[in-house]
GUDO-961296 format. One record per residue (C-alpha): x, y, z; residue number from 0. Coordinates in steps of 0.5 Angstrom, whole numbers, plus 2048, in hexadecimal, padded with zeros to 3 digits. Each point is the difference from the previous one (the first is absolute). Layout:
BEGIN
<site u="X" v="Y" w="Z" k="NUM"/>
...
end
This chain:
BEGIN
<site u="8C4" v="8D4" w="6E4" k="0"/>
<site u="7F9" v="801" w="7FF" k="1"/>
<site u="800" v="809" w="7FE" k="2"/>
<site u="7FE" v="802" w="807" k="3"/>
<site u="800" v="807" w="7FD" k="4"/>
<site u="805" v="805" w="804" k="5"/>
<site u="806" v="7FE" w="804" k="6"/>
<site u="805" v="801" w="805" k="7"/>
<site u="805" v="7FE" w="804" k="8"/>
<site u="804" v="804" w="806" k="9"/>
<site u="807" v="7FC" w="801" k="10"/>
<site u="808" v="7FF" w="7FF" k="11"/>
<site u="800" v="7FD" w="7FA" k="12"/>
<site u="807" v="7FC" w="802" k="13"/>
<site u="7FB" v="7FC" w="804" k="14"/>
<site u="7FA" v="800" w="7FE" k="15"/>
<site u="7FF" v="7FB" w="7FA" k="16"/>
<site u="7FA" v="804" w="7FC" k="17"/>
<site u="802" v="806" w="800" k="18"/>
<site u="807" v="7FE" w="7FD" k="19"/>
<site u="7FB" v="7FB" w="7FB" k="20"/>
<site u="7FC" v="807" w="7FE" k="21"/>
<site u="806" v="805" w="7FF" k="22"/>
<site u="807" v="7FB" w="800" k="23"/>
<site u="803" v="806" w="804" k="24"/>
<site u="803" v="7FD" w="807" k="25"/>
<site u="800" v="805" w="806" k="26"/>
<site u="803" v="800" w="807" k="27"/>
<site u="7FA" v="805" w="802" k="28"/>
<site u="7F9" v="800" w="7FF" k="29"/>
<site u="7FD" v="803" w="7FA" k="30"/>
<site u="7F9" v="802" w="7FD" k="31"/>
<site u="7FD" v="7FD" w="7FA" k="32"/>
<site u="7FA" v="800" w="7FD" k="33"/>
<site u="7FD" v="7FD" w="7FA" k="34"/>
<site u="7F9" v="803" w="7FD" k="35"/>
<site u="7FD" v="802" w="7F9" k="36"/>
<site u="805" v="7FB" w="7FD" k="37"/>
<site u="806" v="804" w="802" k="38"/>
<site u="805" v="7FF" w="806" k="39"/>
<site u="803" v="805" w="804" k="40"/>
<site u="805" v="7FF" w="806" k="41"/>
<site u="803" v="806" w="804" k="42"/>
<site u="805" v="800" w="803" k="43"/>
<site u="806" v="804" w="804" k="44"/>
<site u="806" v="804" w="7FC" k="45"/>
<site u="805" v="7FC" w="802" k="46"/>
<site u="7FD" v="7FA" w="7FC" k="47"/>
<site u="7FD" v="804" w="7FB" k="48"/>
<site u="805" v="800" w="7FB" k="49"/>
<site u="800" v="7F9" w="801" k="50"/>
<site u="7FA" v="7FE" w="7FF" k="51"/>
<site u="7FE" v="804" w="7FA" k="52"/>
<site u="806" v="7FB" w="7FC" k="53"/>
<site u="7FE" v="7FA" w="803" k="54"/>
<site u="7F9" v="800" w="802" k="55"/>
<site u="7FA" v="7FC" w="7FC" k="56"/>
<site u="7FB" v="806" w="801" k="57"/>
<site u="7FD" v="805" w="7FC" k="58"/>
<site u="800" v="806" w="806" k="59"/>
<site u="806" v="802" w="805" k="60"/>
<site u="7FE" v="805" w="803" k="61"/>
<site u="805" v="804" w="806" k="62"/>
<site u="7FD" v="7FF" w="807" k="63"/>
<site u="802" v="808" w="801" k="64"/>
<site u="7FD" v="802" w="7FB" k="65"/>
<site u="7F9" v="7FD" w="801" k="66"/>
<site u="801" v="802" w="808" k="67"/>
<site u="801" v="807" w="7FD" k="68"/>
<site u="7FA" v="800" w="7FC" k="69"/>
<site u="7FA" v="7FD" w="806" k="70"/>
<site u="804" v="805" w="805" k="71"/>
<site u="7FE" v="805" w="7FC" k="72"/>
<site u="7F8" v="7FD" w="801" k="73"/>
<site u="801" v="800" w="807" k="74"/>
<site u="802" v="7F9" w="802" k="75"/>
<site u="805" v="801" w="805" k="76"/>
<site u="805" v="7FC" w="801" k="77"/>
<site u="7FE" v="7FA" w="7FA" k="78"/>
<site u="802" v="7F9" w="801" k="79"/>
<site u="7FF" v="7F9" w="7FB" k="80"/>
<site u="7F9" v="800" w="801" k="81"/>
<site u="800" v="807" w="7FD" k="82"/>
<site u="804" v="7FF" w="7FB" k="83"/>
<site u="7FC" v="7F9" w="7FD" k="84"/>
<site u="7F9" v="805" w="801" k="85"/>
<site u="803" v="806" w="7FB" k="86"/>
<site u="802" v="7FB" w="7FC" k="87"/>
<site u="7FA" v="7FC" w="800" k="88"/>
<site u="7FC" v="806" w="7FF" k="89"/>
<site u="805" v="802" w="7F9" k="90"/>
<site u="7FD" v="7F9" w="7FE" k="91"/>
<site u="7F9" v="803" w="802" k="92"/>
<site u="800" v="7FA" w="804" k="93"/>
<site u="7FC" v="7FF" w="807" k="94"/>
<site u="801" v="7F8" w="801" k="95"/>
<site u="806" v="7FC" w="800" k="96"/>
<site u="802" v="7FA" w="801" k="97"/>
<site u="807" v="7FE" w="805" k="98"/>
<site u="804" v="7FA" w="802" k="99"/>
<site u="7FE" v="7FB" w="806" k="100"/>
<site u="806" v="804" w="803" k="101"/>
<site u="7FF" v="806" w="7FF" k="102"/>
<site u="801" v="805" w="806" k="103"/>
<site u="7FA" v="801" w="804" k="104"/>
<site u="801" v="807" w="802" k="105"/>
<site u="801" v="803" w="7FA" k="106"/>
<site u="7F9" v="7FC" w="7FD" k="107"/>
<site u="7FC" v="803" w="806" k="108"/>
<site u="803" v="807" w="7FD" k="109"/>
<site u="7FE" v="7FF" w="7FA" k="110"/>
<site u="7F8" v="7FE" w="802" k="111"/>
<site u="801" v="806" w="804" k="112"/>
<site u="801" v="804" w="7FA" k="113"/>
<site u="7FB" v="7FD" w="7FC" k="114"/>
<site u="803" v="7FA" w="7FD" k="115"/>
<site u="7FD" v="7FA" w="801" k="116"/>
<site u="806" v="7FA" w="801" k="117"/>
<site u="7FF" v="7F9" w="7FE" k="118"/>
<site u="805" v="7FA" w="802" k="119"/>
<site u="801" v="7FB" w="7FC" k="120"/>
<site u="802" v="7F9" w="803" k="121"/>
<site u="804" v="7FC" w="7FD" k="122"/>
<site u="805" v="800" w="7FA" k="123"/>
<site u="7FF" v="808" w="7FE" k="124"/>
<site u="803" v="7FF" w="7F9" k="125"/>
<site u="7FD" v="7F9" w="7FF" k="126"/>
<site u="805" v="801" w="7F9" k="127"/>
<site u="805" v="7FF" w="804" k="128"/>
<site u="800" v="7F8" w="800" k="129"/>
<site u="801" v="800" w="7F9" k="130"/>
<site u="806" v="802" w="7FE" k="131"/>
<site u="804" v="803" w="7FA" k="132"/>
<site u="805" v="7FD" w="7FB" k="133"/>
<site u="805" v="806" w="803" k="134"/>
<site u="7FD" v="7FE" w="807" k="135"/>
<site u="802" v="7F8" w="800" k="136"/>
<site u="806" v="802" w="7FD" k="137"/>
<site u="802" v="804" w="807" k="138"/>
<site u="7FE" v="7FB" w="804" k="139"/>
<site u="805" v="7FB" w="7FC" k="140"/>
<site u="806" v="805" w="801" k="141"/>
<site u="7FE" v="801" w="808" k="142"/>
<site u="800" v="7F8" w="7FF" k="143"/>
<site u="806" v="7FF" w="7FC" k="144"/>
<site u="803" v="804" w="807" k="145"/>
<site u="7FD" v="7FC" w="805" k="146"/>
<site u="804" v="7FA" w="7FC" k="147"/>
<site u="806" v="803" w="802" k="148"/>
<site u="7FE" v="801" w="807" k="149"/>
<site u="7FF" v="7F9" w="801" k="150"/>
<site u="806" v="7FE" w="7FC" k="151"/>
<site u="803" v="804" w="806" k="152"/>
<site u="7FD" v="7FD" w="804" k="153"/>
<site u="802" v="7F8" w="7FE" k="154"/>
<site u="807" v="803" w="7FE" k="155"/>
<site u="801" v="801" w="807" k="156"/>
<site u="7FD" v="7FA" w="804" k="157"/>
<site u="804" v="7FC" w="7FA" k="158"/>
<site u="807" v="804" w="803" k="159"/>
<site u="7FE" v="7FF" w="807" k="160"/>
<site u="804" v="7FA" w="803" k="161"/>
<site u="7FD" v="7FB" w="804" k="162"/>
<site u="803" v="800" w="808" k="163"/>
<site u="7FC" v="7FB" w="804" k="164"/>
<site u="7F9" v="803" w="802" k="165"/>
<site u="802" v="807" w="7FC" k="166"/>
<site u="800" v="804" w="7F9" k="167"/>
<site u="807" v="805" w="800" k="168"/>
<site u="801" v="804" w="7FB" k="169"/>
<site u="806" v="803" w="7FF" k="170"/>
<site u="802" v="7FF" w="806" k="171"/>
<site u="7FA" v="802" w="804" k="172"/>
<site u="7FA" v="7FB" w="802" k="173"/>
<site u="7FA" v="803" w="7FB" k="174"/>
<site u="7FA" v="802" w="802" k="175"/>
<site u="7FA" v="803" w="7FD" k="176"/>
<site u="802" v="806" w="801" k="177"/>
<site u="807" v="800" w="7FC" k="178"/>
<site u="7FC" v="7FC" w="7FA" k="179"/>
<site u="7FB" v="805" w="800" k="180"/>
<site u="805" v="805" w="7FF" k="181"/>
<site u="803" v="7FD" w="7FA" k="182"/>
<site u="7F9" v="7FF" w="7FD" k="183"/>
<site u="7FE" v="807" w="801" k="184"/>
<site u="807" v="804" w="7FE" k="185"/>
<site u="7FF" v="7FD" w="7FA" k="186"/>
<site u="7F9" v="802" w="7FF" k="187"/>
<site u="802" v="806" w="802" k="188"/>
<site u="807" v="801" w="7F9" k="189"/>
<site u="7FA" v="7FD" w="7FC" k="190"/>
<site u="7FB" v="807" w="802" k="191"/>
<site u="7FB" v="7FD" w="803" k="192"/>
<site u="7FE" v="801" w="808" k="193"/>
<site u="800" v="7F8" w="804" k="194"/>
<site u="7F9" v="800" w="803" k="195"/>
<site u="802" v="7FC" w="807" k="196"/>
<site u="802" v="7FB" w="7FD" k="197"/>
<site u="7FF" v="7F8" w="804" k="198"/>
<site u="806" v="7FC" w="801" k="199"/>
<site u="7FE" v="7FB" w="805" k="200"/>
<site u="803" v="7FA" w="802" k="201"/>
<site u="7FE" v="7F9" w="804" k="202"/>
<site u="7F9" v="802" w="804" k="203"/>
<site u="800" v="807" w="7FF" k="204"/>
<site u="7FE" v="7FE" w="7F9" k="205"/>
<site u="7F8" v="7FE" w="802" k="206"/>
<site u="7FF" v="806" w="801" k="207"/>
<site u="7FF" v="803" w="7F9" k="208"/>
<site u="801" v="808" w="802" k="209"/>
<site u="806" v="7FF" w="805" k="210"/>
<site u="805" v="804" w="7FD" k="211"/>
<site u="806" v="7FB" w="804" k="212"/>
<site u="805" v="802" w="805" k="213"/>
<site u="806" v="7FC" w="802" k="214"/>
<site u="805" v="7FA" w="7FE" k="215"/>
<site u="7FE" v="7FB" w="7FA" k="216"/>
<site u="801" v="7FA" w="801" k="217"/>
<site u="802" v="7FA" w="7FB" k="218"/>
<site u="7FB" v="7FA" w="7FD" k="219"/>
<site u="7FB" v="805" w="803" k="220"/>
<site u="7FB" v="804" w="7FB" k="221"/>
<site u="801" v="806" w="7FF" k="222"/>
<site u="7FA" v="804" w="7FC" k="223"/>
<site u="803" v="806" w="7FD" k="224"/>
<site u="7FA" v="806" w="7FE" k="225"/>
<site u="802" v="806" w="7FA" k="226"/>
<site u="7FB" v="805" w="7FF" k="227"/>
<site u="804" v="806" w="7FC" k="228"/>
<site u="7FD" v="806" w="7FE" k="229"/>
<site u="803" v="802" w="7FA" k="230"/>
<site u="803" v="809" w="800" k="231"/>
<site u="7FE" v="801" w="7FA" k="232"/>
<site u="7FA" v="7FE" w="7FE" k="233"/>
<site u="7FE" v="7FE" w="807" k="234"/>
<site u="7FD" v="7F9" w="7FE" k="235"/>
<site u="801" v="7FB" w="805" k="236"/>
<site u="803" v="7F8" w="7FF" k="237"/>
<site u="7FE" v="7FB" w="805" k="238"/>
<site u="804" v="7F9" w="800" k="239"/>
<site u="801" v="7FB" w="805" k="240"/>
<site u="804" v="7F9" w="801" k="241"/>
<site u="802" v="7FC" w="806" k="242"/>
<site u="807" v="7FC" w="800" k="243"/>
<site u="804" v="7FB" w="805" k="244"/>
<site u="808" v="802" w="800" k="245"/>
<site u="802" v="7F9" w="801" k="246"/>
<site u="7FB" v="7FA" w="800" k="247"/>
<site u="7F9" v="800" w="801" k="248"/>
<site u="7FB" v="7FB" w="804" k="249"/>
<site u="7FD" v="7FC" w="7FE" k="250"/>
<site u="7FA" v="804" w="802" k="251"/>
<site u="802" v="806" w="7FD" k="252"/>
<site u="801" v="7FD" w="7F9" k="253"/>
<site u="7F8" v="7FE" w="801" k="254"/>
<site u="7FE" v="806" w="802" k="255"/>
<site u="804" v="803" w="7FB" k="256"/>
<site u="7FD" v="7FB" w="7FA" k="257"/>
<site u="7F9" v="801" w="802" k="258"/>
<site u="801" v="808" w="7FF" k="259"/>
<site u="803" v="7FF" w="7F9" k="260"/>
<site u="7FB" v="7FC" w="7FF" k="261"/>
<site u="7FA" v="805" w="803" k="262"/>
<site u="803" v="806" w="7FD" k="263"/>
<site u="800" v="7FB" w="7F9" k="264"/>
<site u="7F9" v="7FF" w="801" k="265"/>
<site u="800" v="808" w="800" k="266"/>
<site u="803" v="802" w="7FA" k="267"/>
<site u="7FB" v="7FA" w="7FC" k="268"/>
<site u="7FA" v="803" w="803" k="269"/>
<site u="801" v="808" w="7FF" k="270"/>
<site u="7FD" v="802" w="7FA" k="271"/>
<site u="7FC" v="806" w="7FE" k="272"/>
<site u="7F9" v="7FE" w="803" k="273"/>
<site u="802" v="7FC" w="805" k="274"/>
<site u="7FE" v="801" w="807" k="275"/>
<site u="805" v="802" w="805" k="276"/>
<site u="7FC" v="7FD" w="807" k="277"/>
<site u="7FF" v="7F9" w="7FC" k="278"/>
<site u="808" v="800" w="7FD" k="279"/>
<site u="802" v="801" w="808" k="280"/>
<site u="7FB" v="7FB" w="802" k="281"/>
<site u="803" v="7FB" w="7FB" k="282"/>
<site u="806" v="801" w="803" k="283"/>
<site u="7FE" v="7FF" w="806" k="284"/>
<site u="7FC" v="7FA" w="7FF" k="285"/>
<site u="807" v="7FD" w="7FD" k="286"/>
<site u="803" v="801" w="807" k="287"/>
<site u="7FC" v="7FE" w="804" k="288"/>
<site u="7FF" v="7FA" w="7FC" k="289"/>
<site u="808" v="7FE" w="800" k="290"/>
<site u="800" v="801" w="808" k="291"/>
<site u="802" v="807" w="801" k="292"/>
<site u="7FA" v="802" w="804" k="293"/>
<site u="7FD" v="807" w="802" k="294"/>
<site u="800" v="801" w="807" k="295"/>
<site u="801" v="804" w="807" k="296"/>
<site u="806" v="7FD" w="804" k="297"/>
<site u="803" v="801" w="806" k="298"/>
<site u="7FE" v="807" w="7FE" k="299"/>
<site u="802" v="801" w="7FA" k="300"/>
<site u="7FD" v="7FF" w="7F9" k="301"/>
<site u="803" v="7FA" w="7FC" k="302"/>
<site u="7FF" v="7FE" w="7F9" k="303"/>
<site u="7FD" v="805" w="7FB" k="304"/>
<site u="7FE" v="806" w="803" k="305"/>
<site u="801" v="805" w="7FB" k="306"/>
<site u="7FD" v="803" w="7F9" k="307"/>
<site u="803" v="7FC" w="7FA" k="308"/>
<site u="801" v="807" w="7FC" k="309"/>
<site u="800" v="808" w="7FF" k="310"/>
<site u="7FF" v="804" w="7FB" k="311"/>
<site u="808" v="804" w="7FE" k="312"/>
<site u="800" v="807" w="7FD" k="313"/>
<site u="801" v="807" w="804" k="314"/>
<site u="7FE" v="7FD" w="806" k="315"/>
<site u="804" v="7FA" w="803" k="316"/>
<site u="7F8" v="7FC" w="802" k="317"/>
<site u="7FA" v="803" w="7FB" k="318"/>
<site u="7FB" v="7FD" w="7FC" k="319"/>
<site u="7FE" v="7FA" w="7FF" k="320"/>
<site u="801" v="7FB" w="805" k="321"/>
<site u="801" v="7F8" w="800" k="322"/>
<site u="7FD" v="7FE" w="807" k="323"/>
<site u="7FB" v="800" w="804" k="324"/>
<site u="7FD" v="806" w="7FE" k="325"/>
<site u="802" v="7FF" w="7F9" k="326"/>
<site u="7FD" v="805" w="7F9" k="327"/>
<site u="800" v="7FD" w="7F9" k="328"/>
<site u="806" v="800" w="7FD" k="329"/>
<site u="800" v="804" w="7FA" k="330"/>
<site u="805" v="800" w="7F8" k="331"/>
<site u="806" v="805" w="802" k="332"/>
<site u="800" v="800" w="807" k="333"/>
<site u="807" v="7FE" w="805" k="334"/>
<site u="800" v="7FC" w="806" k="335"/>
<site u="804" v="7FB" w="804" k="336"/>
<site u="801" v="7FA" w="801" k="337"/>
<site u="801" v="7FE" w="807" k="338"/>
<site u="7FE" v="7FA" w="804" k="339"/>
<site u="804" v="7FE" w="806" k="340"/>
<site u="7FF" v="7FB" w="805" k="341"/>
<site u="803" v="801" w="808" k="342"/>
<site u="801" v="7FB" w="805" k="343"/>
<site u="804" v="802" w="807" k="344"/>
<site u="806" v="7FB" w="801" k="345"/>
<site u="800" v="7FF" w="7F8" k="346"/>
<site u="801" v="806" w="7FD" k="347"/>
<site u="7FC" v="805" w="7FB" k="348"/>
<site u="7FF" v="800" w="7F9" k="349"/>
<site u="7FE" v="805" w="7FB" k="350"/>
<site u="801" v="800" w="7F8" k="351"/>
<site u="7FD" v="807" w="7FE" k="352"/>
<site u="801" v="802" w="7F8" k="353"/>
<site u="7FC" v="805" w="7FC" k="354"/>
<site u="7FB" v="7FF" w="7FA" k="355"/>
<site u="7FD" v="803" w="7FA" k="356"/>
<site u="7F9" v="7FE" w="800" k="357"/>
<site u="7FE" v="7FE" w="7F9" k="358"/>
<site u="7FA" v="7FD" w="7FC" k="359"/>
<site u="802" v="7F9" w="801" k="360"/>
<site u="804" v="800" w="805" k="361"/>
<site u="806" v="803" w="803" k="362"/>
<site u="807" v="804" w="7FE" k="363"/>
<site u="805" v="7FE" w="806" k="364"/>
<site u="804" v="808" w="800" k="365"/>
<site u="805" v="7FD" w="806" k="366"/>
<site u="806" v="7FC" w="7FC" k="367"/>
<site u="805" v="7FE" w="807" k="368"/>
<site u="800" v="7F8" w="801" k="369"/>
<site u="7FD" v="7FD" w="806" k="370"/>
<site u="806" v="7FC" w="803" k="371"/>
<site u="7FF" v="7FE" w="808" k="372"/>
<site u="807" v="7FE" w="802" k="373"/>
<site u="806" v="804" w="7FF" k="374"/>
<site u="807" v="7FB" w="801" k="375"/>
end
């Protein structure tokens, strides 16, 4: 981030990844900080001050009932956020502040009714984010290395399963999606880490890339099983994808299957630092459509590619920069995915998703799970 001068940020660092960037404090509860005269300060209540004062990267932390104490011997009534961000400012000699693109907008009214002028800033707020540290890649490679065992789950369970006519049962019992994910999710969970909503959609369900997946799987279908864990420890996310067929696939679905490998491949060549995001994704869109598999409304539905080629990974599960349509130049350090997918009703969809560290020639595949499409 280009110096903006002072900061702030009003937020529950627990889910607001550039206040847990600035401080490494996560909290359940929002939280002033402010960042001026080269000096941060975060102000937070007593139940989270003892912890914040071990944990918190700052150089201030201050107990909101004391600075509550202070302003209501000045004469402010009941103070709020925006009173608190204003005396903390005004310590700093500062009556200027720049706040995230989500920053309340209540509290930014306030702060120019006392006097504070407030500028928002679009985009990335910490553009330095995207770039990220030796610490931070190995982060993500541990939430990676638990995201691998989910999916070990998974193919160990479809492998167990047995195939009874038109039916997948495991121990027993027909398998759904639901049972699948639970598996998948427990173990994310005896890893401390937390499953975002984790996808395991089977046969059709899978053309739709954000349907989660309800109800029986079936054999000889694909099956596209979807990680994203946050890790409880350092909250850094992972993110991995495969598709696999319990039984045997068509021949259909192995083409598919094939020119996804093939355009994820045409990714990992062409992720390098200096590369731009839009014309990588137009690439692979060009070597679909040049294969057959084109893009297009059908029935209703979109059929083909329709999605980003990639994301950045880090504290947030989607950050910058971007691979696809609107896609940024890419730069030495950052982390993103890799994630081509084709769907076509009636045959199934396919997405490969792995995760790379963007290098000066090229890219570092972080992801190690194989890419197996039949489970016998």
């Amino acid at each position: 981030m280009s110096d903006p001068g002072p900061i702030a940020m009003y937020a529950a660092s627990g889910d607001d990844a550039n206040l847990l960037y600035a401080t490494r404090f996560g909290a359940p509860d929002p939280f002033v900080f402010v960042q001026a005269g080269g000096v941060k300060t975060i102000a937070v209540s007593d139940l989270e001050f003892g912890r914040a004062r071990e944990t918190a990267t700052v150089d201030e932390v201050l107990r909101v009932v004391e600075i509550e104490e202070e302003l209501k011997k000045s004469g402010v009534d009941k103070p709020g956020p925006a009173d608190l961000l204003a005396h903390l400012l005004k310590r700093r000699g500062s009556r200027s502040v720049t706040v995230p693109a989500n920053f309340w907008t209540q509290i930014a009214d306030e702060l120019r009714a006392r006097g504070v002028e407030v500028r928002a800033k679009a985009g990335a707020f910490f553009e330095r984010r995207a770039i990220k540290t030796p610490d931070e890649v190995r982060h993500l490679e541990a939430s990676l290395r638990i995201t691998e065992g989910a999916l070990e789950t998974a193919a160990r369970v479809l492998r167990d399963s047995k195939i009874a006519g038109d039916r997948l049962l495991f121990e027993g019992e027909p398998l759904t999606s639901e049972i699948l994910r639970g598996r998948i999710n427990a173990f994310i969970a005896s890893n401390n880490a937390a499953a975002g909503p984790t996808i395991v959609a089977g046969g059709d369900q899978g053309c739709d890339p954000h349907e989660s997946g309800h109800g029986p799987l079936r054999p000889h279908e694909t099956i596209v099983v979807d990680i994203f864990p946050r890790s409880l420890a350092t909250m850094y996310w992972g993110d991995m994808t495969r598709t696999f067929v319990r039984g045997r696939a068509s021949a259909d679905v192995k083409r598919l299957y094939k020119a996804v490998e093939r355009g994820q491949q045409l990714g990992f060549d062409r992720v390098k630092a200096g590369a731009d995001g839009k014309a990588v994704h137009q690439e692979i869109c060009g070597f679909f459509e040049r294969e057959g598999f084109r893009t297009e409304p059908r029935g209703g539905k979109m059929v083909g590619f329709f999605h980003g080629t990639g994301h950045g990974l880090g504290l947030d599960i989607h950050e910058p920069p971007s691979i696809g349509k609107r896609g940024t130049i890419l730069e030495e350090g950052a982390v993103v995915t890799v994630e081509p997918g084709l769907y076509y009703s009636g045959v199934g969809g396919v997405r490969l998703e792995d995760v790379v560290l963007v290098e000066r020639g090229g890219c570092r595949l972080l992801s190690r799970s194989p890419r197996i499409l039949e489970i016998d």
